[in-house]
N, C-alpha and C positions, 0 to 999 in steps of 0.2 A: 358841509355842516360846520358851525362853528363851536367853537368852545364853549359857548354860552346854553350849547344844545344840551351838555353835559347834566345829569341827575342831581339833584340836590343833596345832600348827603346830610344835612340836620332837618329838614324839613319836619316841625313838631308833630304833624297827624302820620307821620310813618314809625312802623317799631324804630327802636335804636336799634344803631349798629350793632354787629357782637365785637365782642373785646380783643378777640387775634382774628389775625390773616383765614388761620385752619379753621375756626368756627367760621366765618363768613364763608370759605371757600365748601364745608358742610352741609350748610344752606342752601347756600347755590345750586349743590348739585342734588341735592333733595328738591328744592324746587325745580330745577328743570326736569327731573323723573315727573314729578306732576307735570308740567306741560304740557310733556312729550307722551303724557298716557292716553290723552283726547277725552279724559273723564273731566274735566273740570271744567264748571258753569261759566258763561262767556264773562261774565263779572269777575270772578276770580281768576279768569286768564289775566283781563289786564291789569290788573289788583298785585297778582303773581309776577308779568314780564315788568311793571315798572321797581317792583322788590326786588327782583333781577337784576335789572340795568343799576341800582343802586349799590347793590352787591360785587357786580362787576367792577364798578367804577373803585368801592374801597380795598379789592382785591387789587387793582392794577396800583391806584396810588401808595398801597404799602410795597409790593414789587419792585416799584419806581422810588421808592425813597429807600427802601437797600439796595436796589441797582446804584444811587446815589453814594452812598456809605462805600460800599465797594469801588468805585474809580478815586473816592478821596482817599482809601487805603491805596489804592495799587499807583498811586499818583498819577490821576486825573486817564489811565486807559484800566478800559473793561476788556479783564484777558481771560478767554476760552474757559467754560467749567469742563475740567479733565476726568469728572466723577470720582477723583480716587484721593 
């Protein structure tokens, strides 16, 4: 699959995104409890998985743009999170 496969992420007939990381990553997983309950009408499944895939995508590009920040701090290597 290519790149081009990727979700569109302004597209004007979908909500906006939300404003941080934590709000979209809230969403997310509120919407996947819906999914995964098998209550919801086959229209709001895919209504739901592609609000998902949307989700997902601005979850990993903010991840990947401080994964970024972090190797231009540590000079250009990404070293181990030690937790502490």
């Amino acid at each position: 699959m290519s790149k081009a496969a990727k979700p569109e992420l302004t597209d004007p007939h979908l909500p906006p995104l939300p404003a941080t990381y934590e709000a979209a990553l809230t969403e997310l997983e509120l919407l996947v409890g819906q999914l995964e309950s098998g209550q919801m009408p086959l229209d709001q499944l895919l209504s739901g998985y592609q609000r998902g895939a949307v989700l997902l995508a601005f979850c990993r590009d903010k991840l990947k743009a401080v994964e970024d920040q972090i190797q231009v701090l540590d000079g250009g290597q990404l070293k181990p999170w030690s937790g502490s």
